[in-house]
N, CA, C and O atoms as a GROMACS GRO file, in nm:
protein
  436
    1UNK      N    1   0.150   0.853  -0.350
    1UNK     CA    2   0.006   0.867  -0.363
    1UNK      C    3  -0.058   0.804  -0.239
    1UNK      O    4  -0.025   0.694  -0.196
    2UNK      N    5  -0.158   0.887  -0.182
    2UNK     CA    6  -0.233   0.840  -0.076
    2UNK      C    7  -0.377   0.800  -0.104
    2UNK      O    8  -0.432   0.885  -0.175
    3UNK      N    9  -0.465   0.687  -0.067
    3UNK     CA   10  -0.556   0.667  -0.067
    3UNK      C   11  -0.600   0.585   0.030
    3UNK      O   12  -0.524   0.492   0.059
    4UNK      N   13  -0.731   0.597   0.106
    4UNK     CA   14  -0.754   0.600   0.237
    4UNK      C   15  -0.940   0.505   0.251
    4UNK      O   16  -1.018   0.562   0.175
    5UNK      N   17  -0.979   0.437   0.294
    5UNK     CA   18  -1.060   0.350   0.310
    5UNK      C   19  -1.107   0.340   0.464
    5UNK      O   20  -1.038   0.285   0.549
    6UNK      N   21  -1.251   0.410   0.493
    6UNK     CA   22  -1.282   0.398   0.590
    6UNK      C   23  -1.362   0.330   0.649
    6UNK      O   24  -1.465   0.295   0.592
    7UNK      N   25  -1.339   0.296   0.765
    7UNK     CA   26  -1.322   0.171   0.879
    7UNK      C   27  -1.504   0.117   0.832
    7UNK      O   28  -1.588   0.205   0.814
    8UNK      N   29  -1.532   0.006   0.821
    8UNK     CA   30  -1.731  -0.016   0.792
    8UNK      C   31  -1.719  -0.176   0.826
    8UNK      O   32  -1.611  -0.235   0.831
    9UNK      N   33  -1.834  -0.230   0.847
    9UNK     CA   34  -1.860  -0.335   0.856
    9UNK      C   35  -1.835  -0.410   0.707
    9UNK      O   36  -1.774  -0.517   0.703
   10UNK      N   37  -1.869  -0.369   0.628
   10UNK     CA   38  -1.823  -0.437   0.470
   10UNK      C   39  -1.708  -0.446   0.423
   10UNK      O   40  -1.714  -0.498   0.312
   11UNK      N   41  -1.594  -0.418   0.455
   11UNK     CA   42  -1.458  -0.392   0.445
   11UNK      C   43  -1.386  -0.501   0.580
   11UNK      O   44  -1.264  -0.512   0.566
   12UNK      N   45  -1.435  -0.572   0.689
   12UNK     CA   46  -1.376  -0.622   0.782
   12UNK      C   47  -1.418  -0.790   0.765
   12UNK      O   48  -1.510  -0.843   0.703
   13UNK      N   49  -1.330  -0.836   0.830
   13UNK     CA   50  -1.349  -0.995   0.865
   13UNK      C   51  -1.438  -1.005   1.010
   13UNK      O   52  -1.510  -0.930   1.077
   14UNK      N   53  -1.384  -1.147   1.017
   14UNK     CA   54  -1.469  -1.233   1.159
   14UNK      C   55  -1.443  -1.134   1.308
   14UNK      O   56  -1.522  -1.101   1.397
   15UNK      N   57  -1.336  -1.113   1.294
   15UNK     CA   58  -1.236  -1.025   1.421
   15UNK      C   59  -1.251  -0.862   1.419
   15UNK      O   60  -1.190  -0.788   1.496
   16UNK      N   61  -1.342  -0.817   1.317
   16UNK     CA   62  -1.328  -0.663   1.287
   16UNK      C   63  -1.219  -0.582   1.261
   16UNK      O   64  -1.214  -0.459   1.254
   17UNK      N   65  -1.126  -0.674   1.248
   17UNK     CA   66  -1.037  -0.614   1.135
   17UNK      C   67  -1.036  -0.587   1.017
   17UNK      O   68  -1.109  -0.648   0.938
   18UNK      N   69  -0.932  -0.465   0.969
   18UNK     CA   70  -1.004  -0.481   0.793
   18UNK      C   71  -0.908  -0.580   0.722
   18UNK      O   72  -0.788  -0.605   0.738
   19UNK      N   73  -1.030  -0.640   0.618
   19UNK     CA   74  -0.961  -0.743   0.545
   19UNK      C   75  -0.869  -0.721   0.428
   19UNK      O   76  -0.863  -0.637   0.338
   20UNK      N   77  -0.814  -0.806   0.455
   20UNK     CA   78  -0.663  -0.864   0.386
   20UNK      C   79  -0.667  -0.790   0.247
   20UNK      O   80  -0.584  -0.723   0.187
   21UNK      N   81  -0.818  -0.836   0.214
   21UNK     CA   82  -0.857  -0.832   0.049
   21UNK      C   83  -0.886  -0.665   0.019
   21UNK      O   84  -0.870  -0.615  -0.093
   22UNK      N   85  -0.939  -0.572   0.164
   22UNK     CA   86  -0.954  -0.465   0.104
   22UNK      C   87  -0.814  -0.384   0.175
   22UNK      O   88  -0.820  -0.261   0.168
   23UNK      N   89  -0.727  -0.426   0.221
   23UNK     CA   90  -0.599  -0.362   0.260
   23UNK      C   91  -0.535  -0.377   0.102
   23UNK      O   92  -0.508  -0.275   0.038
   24UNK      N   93  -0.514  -0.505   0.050
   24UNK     CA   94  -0.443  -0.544  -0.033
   24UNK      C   95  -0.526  -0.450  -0.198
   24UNK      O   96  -0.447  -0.457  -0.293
   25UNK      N   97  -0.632  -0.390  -0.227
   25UNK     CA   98  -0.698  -0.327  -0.306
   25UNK      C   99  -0.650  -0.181  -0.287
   25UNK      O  100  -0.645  -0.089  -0.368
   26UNK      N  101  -0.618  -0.187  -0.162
   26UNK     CA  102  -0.624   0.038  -0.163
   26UNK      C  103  -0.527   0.029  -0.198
   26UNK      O  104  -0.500   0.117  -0.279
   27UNK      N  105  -0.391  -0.087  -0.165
   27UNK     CA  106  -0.236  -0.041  -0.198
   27UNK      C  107  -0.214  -0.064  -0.362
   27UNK      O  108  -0.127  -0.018  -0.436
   28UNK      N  109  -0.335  -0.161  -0.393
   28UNK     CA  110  -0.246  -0.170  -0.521
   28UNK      C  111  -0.334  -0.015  -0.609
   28UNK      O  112  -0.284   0.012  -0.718
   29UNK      N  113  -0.431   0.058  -0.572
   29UNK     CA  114  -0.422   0.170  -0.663
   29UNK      C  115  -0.353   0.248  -0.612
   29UNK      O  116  -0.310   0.332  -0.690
   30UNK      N  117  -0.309   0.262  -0.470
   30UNK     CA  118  -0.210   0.341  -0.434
   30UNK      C  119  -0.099   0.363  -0.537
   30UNK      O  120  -0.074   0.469  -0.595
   31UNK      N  121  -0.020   0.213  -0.555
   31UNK     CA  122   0.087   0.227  -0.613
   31UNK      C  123   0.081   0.265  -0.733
   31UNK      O  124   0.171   0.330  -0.787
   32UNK      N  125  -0.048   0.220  -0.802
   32UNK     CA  126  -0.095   0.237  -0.958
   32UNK      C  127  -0.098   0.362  -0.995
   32UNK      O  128  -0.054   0.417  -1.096
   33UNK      N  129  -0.169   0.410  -0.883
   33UNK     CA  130  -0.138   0.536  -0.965
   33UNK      C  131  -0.017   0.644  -0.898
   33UNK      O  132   0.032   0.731  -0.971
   34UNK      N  133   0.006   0.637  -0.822
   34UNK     CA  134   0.206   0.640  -0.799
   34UNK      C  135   0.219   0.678  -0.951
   34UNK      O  136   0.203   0.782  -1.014
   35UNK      N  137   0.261   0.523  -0.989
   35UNK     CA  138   0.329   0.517  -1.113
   35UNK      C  139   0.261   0.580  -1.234
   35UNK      O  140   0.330   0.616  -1.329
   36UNK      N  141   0.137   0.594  -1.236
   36UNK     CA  142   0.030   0.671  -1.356
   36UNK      C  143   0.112   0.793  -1.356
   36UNK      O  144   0.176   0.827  -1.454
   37UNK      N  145   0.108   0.882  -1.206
   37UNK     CA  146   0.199   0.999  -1.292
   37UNK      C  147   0.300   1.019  -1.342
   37UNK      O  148   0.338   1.136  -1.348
   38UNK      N  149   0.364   0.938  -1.386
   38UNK     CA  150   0.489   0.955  -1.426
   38UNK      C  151   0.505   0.897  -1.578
   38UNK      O  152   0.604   0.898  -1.650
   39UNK      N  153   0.366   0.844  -1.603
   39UNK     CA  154   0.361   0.778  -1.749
   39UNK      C  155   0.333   0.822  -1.848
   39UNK      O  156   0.217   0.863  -1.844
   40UNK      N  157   0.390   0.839  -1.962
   40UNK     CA  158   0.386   0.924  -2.082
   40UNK      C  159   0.238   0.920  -2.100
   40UNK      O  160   0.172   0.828  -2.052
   41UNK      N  161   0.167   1.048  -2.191
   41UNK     CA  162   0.048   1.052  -2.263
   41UNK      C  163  -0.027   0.968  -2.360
   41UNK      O  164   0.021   0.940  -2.470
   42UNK      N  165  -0.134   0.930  -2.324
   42UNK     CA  166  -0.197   0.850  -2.418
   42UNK      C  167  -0.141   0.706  -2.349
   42UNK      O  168  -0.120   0.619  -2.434
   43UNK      N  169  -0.117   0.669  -2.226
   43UNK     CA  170  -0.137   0.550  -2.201
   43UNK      C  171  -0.218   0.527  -2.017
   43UNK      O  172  -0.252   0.618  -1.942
   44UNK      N  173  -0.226   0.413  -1.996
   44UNK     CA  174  -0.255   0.374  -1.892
   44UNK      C  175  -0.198   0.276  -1.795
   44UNK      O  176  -0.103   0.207  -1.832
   45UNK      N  177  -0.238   0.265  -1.697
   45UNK     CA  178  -0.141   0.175  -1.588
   45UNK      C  179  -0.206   0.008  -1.573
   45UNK      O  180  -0.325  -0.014  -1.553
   46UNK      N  181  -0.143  -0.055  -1.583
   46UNK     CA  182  -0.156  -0.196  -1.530
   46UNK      C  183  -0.059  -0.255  -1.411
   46UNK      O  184   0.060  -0.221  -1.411
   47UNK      N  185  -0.099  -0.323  -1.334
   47UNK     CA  186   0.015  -0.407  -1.210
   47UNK      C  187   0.029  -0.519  -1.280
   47UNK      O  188  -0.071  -0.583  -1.313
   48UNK      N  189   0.184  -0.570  -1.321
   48UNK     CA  190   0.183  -0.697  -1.350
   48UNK      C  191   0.244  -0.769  -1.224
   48UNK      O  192   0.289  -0.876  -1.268
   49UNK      N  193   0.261  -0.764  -1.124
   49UNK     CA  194   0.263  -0.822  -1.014
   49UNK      C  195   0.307  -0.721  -0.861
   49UNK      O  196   0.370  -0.616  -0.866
   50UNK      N  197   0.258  -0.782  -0.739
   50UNK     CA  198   0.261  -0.710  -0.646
   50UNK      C  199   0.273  -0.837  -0.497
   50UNK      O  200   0.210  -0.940  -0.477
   51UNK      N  201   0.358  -0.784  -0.434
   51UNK     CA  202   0.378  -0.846  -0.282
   51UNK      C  203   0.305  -0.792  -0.168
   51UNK      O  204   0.346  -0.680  -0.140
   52UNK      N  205   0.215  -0.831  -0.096
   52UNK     CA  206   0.223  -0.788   0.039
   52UNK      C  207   0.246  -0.869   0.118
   52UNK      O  208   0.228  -0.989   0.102
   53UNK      N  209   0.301  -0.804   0.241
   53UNK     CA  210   0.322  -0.837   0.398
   53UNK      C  211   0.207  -0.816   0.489
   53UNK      O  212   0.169  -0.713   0.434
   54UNK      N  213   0.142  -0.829   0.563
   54UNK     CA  214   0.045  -0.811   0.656
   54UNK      C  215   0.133  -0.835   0.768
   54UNK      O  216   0.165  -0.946   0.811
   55UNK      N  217   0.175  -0.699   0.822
   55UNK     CA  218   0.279  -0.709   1.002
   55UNK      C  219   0.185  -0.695   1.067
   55UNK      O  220   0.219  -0.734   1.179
   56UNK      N  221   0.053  -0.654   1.071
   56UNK     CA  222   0.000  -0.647   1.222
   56UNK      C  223  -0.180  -0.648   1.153
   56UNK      O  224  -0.233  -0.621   1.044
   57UNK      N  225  -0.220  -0.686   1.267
   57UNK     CA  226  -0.447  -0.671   1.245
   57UNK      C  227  -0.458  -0.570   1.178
   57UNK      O  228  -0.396  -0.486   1.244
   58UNK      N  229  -0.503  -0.514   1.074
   58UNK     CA  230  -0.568  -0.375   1.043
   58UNK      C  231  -0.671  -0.323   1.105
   58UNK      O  232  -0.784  -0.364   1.077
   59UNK      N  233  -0.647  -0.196   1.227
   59UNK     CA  234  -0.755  -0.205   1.300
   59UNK      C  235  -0.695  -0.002   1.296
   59UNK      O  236  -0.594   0.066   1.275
   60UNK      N  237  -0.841   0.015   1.334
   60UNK     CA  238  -0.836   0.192   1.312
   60UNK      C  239  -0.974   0.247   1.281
   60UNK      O  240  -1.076   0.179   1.272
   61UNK      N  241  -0.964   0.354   1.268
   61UNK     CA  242  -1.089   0.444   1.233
   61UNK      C  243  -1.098   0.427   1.047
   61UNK      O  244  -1.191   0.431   0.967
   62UNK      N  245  -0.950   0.407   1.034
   62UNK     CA  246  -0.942   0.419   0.886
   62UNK      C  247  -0.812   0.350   0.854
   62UNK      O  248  -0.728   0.316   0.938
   63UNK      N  249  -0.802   0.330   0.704
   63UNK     CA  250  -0.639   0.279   0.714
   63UNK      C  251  -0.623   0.346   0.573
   63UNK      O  252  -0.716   0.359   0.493
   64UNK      N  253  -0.476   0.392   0.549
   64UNK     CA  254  -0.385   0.447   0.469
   64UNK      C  255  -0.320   0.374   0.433
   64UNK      O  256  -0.248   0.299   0.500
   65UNK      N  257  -0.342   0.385   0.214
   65UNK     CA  258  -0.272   0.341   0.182
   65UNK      C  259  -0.124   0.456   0.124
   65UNK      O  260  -0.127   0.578   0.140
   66UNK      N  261  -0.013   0.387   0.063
   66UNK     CA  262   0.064   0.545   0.049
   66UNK      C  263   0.139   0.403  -0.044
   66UNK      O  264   0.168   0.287  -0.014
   67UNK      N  265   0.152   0.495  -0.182
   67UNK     CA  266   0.195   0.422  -0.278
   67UNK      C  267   0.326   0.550  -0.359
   67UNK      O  268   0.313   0.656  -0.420
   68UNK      N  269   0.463   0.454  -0.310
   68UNK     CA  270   0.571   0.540  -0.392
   68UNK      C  271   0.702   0.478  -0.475
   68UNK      O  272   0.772   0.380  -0.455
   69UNK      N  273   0.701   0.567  -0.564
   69UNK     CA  274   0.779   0.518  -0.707
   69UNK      C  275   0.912   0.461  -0.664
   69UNK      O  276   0.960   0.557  -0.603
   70UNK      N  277   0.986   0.380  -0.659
   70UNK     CA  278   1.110   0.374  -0.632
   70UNK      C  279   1.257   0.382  -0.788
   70UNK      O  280   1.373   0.420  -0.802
   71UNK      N  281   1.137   0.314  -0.876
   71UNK     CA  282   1.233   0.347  -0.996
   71UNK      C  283   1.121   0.340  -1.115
   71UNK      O  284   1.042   0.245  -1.110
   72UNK      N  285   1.111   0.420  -1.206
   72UNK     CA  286   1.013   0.401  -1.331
   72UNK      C  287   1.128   0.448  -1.472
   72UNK      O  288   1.204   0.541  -1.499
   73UNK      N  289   1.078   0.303  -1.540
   73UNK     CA  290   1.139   0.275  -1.633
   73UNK      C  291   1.026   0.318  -1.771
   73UNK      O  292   0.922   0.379  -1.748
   74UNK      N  293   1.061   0.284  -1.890
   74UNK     CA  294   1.018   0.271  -1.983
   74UNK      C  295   0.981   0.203  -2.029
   74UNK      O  296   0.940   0.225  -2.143
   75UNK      N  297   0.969   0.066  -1.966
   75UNK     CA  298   0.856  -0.028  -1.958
   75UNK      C  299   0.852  -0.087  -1.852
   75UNK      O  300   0.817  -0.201  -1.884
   76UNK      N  301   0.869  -0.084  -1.722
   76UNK     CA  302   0.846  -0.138  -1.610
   76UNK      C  303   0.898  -0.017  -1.504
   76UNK      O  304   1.002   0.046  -1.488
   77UNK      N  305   0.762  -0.022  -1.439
   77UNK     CA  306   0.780   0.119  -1.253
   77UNK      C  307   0.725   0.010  -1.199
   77UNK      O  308   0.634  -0.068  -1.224
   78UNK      N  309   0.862   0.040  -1.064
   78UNK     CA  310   0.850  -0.023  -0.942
   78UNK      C  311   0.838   0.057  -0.810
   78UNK      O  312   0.915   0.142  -0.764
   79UNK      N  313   0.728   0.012  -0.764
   79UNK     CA  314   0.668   0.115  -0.670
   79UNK      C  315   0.658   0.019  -0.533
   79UNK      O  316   0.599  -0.088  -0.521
   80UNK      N  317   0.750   0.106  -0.418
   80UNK     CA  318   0.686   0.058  -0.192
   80UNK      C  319   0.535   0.090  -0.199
   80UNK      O  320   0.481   0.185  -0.257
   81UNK      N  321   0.475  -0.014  -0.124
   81UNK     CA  322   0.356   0.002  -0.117
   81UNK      C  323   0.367  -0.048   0.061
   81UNK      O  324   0.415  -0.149   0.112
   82UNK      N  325   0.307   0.060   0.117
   82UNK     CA  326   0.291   0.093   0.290
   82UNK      C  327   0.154   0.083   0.337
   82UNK      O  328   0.072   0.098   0.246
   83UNK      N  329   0.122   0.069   0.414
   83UNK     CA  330  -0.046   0.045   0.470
   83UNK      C  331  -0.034   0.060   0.642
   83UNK      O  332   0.032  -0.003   0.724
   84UNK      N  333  -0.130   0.175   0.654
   84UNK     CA  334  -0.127   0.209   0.809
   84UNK      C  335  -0.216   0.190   0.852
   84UNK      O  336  -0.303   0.195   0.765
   85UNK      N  337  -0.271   0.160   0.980
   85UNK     CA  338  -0.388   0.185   1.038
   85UNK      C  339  -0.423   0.263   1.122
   85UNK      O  340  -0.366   0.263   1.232
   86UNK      N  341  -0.520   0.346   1.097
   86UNK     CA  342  -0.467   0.470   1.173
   86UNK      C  343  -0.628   0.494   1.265
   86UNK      O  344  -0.740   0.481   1.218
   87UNK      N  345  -0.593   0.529   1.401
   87UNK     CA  346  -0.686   0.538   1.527
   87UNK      C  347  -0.647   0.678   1.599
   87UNK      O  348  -0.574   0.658   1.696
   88UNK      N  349  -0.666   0.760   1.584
   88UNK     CA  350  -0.746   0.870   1.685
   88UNK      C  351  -0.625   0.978   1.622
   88UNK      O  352  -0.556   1.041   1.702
   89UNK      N  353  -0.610   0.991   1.498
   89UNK     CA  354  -0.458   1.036   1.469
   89UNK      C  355  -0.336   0.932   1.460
   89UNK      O  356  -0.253   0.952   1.370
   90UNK      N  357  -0.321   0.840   1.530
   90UNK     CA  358  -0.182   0.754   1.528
   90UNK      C  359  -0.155   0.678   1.396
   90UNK      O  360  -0.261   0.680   1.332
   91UNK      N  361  -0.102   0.641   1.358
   91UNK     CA  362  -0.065   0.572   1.252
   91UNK      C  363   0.021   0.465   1.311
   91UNK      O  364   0.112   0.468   1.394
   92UNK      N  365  -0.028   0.382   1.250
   92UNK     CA  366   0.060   0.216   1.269
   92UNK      C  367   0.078   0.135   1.182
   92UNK      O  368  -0.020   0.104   1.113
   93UNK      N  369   0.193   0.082   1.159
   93UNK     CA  370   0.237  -0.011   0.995
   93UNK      C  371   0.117  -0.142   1.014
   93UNK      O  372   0.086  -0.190   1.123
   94UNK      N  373   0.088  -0.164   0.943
   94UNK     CA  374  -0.026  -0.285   0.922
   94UNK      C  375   0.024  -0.408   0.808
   94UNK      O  376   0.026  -0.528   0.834
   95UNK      N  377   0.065  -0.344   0.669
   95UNK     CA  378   0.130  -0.409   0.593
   95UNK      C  379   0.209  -0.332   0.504
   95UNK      O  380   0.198  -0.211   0.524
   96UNK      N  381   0.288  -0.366   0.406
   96UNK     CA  382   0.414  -0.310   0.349
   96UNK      C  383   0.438  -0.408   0.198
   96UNK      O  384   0.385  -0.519   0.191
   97UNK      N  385   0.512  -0.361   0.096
   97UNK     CA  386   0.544  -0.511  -0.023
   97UNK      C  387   0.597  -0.391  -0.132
   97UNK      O  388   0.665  -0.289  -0.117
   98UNK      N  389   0.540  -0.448  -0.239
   98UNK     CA  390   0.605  -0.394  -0.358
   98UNK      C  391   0.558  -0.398  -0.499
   98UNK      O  392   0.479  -0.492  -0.506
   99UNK      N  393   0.569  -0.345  -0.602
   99UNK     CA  394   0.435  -0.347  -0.697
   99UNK      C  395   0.551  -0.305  -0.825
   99UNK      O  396   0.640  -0.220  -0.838
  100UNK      N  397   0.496  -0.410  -0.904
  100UNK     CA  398   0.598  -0.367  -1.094
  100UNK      C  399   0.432  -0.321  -1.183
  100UNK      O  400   0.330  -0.389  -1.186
  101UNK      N  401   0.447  -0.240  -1.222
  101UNK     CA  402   0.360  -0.177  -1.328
  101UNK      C  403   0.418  -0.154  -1.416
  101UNK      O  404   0.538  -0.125  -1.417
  102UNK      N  405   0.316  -0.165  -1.541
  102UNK     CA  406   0.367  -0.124  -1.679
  102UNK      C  407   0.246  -0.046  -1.763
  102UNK      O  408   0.127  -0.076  -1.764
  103UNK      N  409   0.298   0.041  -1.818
  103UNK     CA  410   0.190   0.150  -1.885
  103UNK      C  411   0.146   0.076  -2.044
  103UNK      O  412   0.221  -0.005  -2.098
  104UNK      N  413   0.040   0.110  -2.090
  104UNK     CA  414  -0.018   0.058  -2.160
  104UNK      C  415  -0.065   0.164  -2.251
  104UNK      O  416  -0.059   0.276  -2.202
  105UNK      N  417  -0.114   0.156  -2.380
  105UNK     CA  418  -0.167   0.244  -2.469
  105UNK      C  419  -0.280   0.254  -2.420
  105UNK      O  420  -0.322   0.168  -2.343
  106UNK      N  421  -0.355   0.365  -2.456
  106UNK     CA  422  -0.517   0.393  -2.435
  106UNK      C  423  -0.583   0.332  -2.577
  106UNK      O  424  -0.551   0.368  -2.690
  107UNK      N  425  -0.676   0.238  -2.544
  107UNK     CA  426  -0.728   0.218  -2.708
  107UNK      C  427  -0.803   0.339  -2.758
  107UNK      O  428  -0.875   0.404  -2.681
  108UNK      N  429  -0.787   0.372  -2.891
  108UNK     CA  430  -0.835   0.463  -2.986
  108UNK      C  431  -0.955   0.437  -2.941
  108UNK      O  432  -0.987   0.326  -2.899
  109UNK      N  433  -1.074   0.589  -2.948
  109UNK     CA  434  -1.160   0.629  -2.903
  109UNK      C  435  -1.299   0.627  -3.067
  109UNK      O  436  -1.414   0.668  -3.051
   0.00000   0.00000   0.00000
């Protein structure tokens, strides 16, 4: 799953990079919902925990998140979570980690 956050003054720190906090937000619905498709009917996704790495500034026109399943269980999907920053077309690793989700019932309506 891809989801993508573009470059603004409200999204960056002191340095105009984008921040930590909104790199670390796109990956975790990235991965979330990764794992949503793969989850039986009538429930929903929760992260019960997630890692990131920050390898380089997040700097770009935009940055990409890309969230993918590595194993989904029947009560726990574990999903790579990748983060690029991407400038004029290029793509560049920014940060990288890992995400356990677990599906949840939908409460009765």
């Amino acid at each position: 799953m891809h989801v993508v956050l573009p470059g603004r003054p409200e999204v960056t720190q002191q340095h105009g990079y984008f921040h930590a906090g909104a790199t670390s937000a796109i990956v975790d619905s990235a991965g979330g919902y990764a794992a949503f498709t793969l989850f039986p009917e009538n429930t929903e996704v929760l992260t019960g925990e997630y890692k990131i790495n920050l390898l380089a500034p997040a700097v770009g026109d935009h940055i990409e998140a890309v969230g993918t399943v590595l194993k989904s269980g029947r009560t726990l999907t574990v999903c790579q979570l990748e983060v690029f920053g991407v400038q004029e077309g290029r793509r560049k690793p920014v940060a990288n980690g890992q995400q356990t989700l677990i599906p949840v019932n939908r409460p009765e309506q």
